[in-house]
PLY file of the C-alpha trace (Angstrom):
ply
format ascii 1.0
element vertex 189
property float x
property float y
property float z
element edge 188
property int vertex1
property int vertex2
end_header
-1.45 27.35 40.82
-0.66 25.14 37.98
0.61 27.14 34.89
-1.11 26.00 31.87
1.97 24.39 29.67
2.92 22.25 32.71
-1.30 20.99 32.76
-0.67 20.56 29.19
2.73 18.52 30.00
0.96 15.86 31.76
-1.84 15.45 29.81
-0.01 14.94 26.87
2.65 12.63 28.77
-0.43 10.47 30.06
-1.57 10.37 26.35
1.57 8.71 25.21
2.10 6.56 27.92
-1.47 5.09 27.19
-0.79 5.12 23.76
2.10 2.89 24.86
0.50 1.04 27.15
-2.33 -0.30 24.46
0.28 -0.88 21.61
1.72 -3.09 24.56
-1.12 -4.73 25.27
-2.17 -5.04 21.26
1.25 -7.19 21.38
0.40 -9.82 23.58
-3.04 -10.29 22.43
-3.91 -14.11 21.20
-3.58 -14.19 16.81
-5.68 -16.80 14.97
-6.13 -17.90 11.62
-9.13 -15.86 10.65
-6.89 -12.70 12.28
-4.42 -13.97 9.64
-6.32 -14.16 7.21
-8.29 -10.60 7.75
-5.09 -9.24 7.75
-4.08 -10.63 4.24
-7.31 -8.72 3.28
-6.55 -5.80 4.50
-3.10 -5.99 3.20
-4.62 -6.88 -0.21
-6.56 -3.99 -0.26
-3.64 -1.35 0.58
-1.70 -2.89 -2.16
-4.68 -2.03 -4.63
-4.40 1.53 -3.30
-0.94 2.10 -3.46
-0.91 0.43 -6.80
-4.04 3.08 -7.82
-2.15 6.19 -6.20
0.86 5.54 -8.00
0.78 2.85 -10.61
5.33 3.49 -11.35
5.34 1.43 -8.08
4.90 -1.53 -9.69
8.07 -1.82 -10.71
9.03 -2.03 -7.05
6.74 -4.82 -7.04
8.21 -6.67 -9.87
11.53 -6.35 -8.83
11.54 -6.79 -5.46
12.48 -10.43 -3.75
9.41 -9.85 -1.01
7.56 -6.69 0.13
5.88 -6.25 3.64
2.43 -4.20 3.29
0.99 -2.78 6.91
-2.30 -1.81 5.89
-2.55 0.32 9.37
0.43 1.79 11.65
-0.51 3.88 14.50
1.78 6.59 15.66
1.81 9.06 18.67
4.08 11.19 21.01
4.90 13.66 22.63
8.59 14.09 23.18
8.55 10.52 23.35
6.23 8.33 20.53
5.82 5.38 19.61
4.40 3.24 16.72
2.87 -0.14 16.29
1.43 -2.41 12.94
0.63 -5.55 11.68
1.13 -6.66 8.59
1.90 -9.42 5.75
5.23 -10.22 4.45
4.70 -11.40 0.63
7.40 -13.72 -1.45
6.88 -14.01 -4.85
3.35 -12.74 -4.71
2.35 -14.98 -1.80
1.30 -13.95 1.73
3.95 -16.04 3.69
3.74 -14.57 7.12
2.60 -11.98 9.53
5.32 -9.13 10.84
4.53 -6.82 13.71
6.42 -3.64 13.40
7.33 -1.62 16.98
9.05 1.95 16.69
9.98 4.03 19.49
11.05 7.77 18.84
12.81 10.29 20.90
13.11 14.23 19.84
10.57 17.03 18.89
7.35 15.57 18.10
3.78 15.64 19.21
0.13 14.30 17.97
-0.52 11.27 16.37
-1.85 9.62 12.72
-2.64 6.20 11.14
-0.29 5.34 8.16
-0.19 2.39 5.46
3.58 1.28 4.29
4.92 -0.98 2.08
8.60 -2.23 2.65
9.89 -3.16 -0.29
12.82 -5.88 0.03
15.24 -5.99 -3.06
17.40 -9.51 -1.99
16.14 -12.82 -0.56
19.19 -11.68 1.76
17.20 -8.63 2.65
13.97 -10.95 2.97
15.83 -13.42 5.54
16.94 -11.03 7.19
13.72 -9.19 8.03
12.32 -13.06 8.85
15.79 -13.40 11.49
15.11 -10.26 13.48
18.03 -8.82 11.84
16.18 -5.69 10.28
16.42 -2.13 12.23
15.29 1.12 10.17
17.49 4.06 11.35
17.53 7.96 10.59
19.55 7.31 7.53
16.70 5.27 5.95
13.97 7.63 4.60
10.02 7.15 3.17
8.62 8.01 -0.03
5.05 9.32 0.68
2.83 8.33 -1.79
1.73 10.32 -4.73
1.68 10.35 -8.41
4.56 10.04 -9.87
6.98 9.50 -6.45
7.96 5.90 -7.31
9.59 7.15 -10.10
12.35 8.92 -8.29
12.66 6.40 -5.50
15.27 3.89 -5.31
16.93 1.07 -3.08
18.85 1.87 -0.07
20.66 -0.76 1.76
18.42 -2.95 0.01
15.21 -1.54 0.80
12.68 1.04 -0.50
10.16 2.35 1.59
6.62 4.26 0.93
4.10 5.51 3.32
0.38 6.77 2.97
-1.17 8.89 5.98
-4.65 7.82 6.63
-5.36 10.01 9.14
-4.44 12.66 11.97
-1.37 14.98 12.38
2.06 13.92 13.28
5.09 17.38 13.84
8.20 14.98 14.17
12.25 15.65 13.92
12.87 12.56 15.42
15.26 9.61 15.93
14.46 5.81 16.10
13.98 2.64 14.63
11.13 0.50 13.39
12.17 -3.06 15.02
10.25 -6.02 13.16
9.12 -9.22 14.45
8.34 -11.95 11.85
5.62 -14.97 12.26
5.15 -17.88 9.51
1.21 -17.51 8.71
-0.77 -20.05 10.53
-2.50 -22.95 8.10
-5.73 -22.52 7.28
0 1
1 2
2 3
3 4
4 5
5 6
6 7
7 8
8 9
9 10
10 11
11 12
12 13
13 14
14 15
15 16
16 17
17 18
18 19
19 20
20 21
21 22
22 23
23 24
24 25
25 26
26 27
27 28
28 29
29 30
30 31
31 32
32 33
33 34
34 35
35 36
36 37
37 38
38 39
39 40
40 41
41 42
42 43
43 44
44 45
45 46
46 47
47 48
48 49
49 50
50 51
51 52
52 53
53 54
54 55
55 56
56 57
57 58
58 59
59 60
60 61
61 62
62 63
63 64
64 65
65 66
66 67
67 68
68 69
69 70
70 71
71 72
72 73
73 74
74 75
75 76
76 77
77 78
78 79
79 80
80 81
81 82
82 83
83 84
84 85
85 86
86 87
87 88
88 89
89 90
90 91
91 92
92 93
93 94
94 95
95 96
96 97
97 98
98 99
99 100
100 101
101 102
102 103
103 104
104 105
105 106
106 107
107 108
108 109
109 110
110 111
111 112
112 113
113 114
114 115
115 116
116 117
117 118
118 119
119 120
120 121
121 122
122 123
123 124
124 125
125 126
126 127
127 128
128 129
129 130
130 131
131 132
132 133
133 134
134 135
135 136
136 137
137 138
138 139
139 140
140 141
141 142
142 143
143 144
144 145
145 146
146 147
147 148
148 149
149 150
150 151
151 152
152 153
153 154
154 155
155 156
156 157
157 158
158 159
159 160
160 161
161 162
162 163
163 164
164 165
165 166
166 167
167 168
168 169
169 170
170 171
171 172
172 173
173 174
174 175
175 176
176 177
177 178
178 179
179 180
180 181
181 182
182 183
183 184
184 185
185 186
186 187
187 188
């Protein structure tokens, strides 16, 4: 007879591995123009809110050589997680191109949750970087969650400023990994 933590085991292995398996799959899919251009929407739209939650961000905004806003990252695991976005990369105000974020994470975690971010990239070294492949987040590089007030105390690390917004579900993580970014000029309309 089964014991109930080892029933428990699998199903929550099988959940991550599908959770993998569709972020996999979400990679490969075909991207048009309209896709693009929903995206720059969406991405639109989470700036408003982040700008609304917390209007000291701006100053992150102004100062930064290019942001990237993911208007939705989805996140799961247990034991092992993963993570998966789209979003916009902006220079000087202007939607430029699309970046696809991948994360994997190993350590004490399980569930899952939807999240918005906004990278924040202080150089135009920092932006080519992120458009070479050469940008890895590590434990050392924190989030500010969003809230009134929080961009005040944040700063630049390495170059870079992060801040997150949960949209949904519950994530217990003391993890290690690294977001990995992929960078795509945005198609012509």
């Amino acid at each position: 007879m089964q014991t109930r933590s080892a029933k428990t085991m699998r199903v929550g292995l099988a959940a991550v591995l599908a959770f993998a398996a569709v972020g996999v799959g979400r990679m490969g899919a075909a991207w048009s123009a309209d896709d693009d251009a929903q995206l720059v929407q969406d991405a639109n739209r989470t700036i408003a809110q982040f700008r609304k939650a917390d209007p000291g961000i701006e100053r992150f905004f102004q100062n930064s050589a290019g942001y990237v806003v993911f208007p939705g990252i989805g996140k799961g695991g247990l034991g092992i997680g993963g993570a998966h976005g789209n979003g916009v990369l902006f220079e000087k105000g202007q939607a430029v191109g699309k970046v696809t974020m991948n994360q994997v994470t190993v350590g004490a975690q399980a569930g899952g949750q939807e999240f918005a971010e906004i990278i924040f990239l202080e150089t135009p070294n920092n932006v080519s970087d992120l458009k070479f492949g050469k940008t890895k987040f590590s434990a050392e590089l924190s989030a500010v969650a969003l809230s009134a007030g929080a961009a005040a105390k944040a700063k630049f690390t390495n170059g870079i400023a992060v801040f997150t917004a949960t949209k949904g579900g519950l994530m217990l993580e003391a993890s290690v990994g690294g977001q990995k970014f992929k960078y795509t000029p945005i198609a012509p309309r």
